[in-house]
N, C-alpha and C positions, 0 to 999 in steps of 0.2 A: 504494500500500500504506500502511495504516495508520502511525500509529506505537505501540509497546509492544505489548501484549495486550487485548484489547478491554477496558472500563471502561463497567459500567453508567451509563447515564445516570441521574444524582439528581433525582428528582422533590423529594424536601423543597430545604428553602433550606437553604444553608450558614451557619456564624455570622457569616460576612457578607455577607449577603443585599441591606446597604443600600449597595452598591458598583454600579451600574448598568451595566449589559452594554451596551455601546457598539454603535457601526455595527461590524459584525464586520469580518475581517480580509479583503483584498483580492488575489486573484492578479496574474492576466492583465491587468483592467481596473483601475487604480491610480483611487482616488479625488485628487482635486484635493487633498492633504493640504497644510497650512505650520505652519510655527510657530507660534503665534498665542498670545495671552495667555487664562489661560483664559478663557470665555466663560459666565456662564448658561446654563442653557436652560431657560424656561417651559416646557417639554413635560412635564417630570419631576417637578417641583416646588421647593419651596424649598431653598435653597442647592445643587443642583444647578451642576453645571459641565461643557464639557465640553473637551477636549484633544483636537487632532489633528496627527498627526505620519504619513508616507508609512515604510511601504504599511500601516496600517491604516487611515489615515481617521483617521474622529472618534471617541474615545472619552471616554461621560458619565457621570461620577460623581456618584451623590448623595450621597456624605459622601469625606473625604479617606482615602486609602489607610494605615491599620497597619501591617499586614505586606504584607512586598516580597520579592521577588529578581532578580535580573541577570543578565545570561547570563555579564557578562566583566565587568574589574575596569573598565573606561570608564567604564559604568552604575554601580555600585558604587559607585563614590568618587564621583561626584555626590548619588547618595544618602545618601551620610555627609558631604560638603560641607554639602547641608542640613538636617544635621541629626536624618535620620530613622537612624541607623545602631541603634538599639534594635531596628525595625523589619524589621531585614534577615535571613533567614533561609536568606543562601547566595550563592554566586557562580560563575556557571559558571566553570572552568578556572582553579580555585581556587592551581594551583601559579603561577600568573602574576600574581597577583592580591596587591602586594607592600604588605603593610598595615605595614612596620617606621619610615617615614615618619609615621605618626599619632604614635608617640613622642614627634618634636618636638614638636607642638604639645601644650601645656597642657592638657590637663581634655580632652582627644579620645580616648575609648576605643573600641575595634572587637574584638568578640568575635570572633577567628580562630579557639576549636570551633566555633562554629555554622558560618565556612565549610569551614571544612573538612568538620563531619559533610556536607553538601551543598554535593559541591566541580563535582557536571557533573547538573542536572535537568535531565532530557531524555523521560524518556518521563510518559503520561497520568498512571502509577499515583504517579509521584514529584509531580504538581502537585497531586492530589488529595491525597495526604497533609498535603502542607503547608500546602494552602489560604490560598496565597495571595493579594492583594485586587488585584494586578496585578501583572504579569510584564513588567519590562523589557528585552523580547526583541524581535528584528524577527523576523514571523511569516514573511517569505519565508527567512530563514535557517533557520527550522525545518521548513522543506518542503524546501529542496536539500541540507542536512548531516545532517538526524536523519530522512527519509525521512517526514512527516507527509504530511498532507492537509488539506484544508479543511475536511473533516467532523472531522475533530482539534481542528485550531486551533477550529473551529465547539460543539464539544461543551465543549472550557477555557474557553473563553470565558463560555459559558451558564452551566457546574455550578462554576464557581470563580473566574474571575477576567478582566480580557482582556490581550491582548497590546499593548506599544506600546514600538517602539524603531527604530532606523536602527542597518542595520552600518558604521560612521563610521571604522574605525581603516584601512583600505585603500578606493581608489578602482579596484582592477584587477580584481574579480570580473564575468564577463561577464553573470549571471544577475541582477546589480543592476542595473535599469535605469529604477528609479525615483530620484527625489530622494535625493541626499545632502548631511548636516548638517556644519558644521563642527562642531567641540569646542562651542564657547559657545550655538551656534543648538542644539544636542540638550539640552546643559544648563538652558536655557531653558524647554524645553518638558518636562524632569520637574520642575524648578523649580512649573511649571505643575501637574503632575500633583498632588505633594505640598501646591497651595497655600502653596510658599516663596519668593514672586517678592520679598522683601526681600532675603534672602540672596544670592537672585543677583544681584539688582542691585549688592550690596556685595561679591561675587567679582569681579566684570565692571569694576565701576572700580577695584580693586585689580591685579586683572590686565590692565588697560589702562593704567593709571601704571605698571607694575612696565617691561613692554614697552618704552613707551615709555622710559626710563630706560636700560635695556638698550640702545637705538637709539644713542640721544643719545650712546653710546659708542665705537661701533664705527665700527672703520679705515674705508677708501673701499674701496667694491666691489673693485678690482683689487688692494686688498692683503689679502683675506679668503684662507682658504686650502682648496683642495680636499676635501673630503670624500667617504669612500663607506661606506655602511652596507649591513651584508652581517649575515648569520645563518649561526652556526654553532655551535652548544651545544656539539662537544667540546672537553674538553682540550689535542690535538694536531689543531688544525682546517685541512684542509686543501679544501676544496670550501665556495665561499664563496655564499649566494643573496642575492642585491644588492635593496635597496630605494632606488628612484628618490624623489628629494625632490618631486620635480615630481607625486608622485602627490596629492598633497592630501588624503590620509587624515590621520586625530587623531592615529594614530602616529609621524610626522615633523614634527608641529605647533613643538616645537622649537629642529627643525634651521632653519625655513622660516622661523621668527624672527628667527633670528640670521644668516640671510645669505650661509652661505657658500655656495661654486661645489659643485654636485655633480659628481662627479670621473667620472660617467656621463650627463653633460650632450649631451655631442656622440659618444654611442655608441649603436648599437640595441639595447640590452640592456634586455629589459622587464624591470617591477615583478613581484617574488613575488604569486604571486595560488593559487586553486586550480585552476585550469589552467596557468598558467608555475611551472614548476618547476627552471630552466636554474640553470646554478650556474660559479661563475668557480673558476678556479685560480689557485698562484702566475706563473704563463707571464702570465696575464689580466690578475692585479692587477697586475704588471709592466710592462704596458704602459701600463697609466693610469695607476698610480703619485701615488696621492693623497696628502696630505699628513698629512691625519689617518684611520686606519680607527677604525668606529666597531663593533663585534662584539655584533648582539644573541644571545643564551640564556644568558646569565653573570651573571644577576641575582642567582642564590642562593650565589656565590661574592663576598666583598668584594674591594674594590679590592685590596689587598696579594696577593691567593690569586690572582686575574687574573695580576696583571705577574708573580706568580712560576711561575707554571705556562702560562700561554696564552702570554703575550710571548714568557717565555722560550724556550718550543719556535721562535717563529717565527724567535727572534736567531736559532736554532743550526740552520735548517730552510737550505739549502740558496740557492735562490732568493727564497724570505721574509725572508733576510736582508739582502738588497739594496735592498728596498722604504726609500724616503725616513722610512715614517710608524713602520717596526719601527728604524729608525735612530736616529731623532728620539725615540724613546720615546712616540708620540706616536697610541701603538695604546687604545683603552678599549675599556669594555662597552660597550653601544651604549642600554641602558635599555629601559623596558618597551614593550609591544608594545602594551596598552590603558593608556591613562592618560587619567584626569580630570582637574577643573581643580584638586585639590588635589595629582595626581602631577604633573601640567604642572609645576606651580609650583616642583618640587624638580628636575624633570628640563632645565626651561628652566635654570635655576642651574647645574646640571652640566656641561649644554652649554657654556654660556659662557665657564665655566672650560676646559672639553676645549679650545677652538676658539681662544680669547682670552686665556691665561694670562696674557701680561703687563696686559691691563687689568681681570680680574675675579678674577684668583688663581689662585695654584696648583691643579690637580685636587684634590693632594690634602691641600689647606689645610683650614683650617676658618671662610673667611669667608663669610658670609652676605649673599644679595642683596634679599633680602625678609622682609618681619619675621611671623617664624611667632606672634607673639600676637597681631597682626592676623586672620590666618588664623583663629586656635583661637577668639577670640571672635565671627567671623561665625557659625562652626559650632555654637558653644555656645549662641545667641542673642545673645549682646551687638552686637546687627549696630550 
């Protein structure tokens, strides 16, 4: 079944017509796609380029992309990494999508009307409006969540723009079974798209010394201390859905940094995915008893409104209050669920504090591990 309500197909050109309709988008038979820097292509003509990335293949532009959008804040904040955040005309799943971070940095502005006017495009009639010059979507995700088709994806492609993206923030969805990018390898290849392979190269050795830094710090393996990341957006949370570190999605890119023991290491409890859906109690988290929990859906709530309303329930909750990490105070938010290399960069710092207070600072200090006017001048151009 389609997606939306059918949409005539546009014979005129759109106002950007000089955007080249790529190898279109691939089911069943995955083209050989990689990262690749862009490429020419004599087929098309000059200054042509072309990007490819799994599961669309190759996608060739003949002039560099103006307007954009994203499905989720991952893509998103790589797009405003490089620069193009003028450009950007929306973000799927716009409430997740935590632009209060751009603040720090210097002269980095992010129009949050625009996302929000366009906070979930999802069907035909929403891509045609907006005419966009490319969609940083993975086009198998808009065939198993928003019910599309390949005559769908086949028809946005043609009369507006094409698709090119990897869903990178989890590794447990069984219907992904093509290639998946880490955080910097997807960055890359929009880096690619945008024609901004400066920038990333000056994100990537910034965030490769910041890392390494961070390393050069930490205790020995057996004195790191347990961790479990679990989701649970309410107030009075009592049904915990656990995220395995070991899954290697962008979203625990972080944790997997810094080292510590997953506190569901030597258990069968799989990753959140859209088919596991299992969920821990206080009896559960009792028995593992980690050292730090980490609570993601609490992002729109600050640290102070957290420990006074979340913690608190769990001191006063019965068998949550026996847990080592509700003892120790030593519960947080757990941070966002899509993040780029401009929210890595705030949520690595976070972490390290959560995990490592006596070496990187209090949580709720205010020292800094990385120099956010580095950051703001890669983005602004001064790479």
């Amino acid at each position: 079944m389609g997606a939306g309500s059918s949409s005539p197909v546009r014979d005129e050109t759109t106002r950007r017509e000089t955007i080249k309709r790529g190898t279109a988008v691939v089911g069943g038979g995955l083209l050989a796609g990689c990262v690749e820097d862009a490429e020419p292509d004599p087929s098309v003509g000059d200054g042509s380029y072309t990007v490819s990335m799994e599961p669309a293949g190759a996608v060739t532009f003949e002039s560099v992309p103006e307007q954009w959008i994203a499905y989720n804040g991952s893509y998103a904040d790589m797009g405003i990494a490089l620069g193009q955040a003028d450009g950007m005309t929306g973000s799927g799943g716009a409430h997740r999508f935590h632009t209060h971070v751009y603040d720090e940095l210097p002269g980095v502005t992010v129009d949050r009307e625009t996302i929000e006017a366009n906070p979930e495009v999802r069907t035909k009639e929403q891509f045609y409006e907006l005419e966009n010059d490319v969609h940083l979507y993975d086009p198998q995700m808009m065939k198993q969540w928003f019910d599309w088709d390949e005559d769908d994806l086949e028809e946005i492609t043609t009369n507006v723009g094409p698709f090119i993206g990897n869903l990178i923030f989890r590794r447990s969805d069984e219907w992904h079974e093509y290639r998946y990018y880490t955080l910097y390898e997807a960055f890359k290849t929009v880096a690619a798209v945008f024609q901004q392979e400066e920038r990333y190269e000056a994100f990537e050795q910034l965030h490769d010394e910041y890392i390494a830094k961070i390393h050069a710090k930490l205790p020995p393996v057996n004195e790191r201390p347990s961790v479990l990341v679990a989701y649970d957006e309410t107030t009075e949370p009592d049904s915990f859905s656990p995220y395995r570190l070991d899954d290697n999605g962008t979203s625990t890119k972080q944790w997997r940094d810094l080292g510590p023991t997953d506190a569901l290491a030597t258990s069968d409890i799989d990753h959140l995915s859209s088919t596991e859906r299992g969920t821990l109690d206080y009896e559960a988290l009792l028995d593992i008893d980690p050292d730090v929990i980490l609570l993601r859906g609490h992002e729109r709530r600050s640290r102070s409104e957290f420990r006074e309303i979340v913690l608190e329930y769990m001191r006063d909750h019965p068998v949550g209050s026996e847990l080592t990490a509700v003892t120790n105070d030593a519960v947080y938010r757990g941070g966002y669920l899509h993040q780029g290399p401009i929210h890595n960069l705030f949520l690595t710092e976070r972490a390290a504090k959560q995990l490592y207070p006596d070496i990187f600072g209090d949580p709720t200090g205010g020292s800094q591990l990385f120099d956010r006017q580095r950051v703001a001048d890669i983005v602004t151009g001064n790479v």
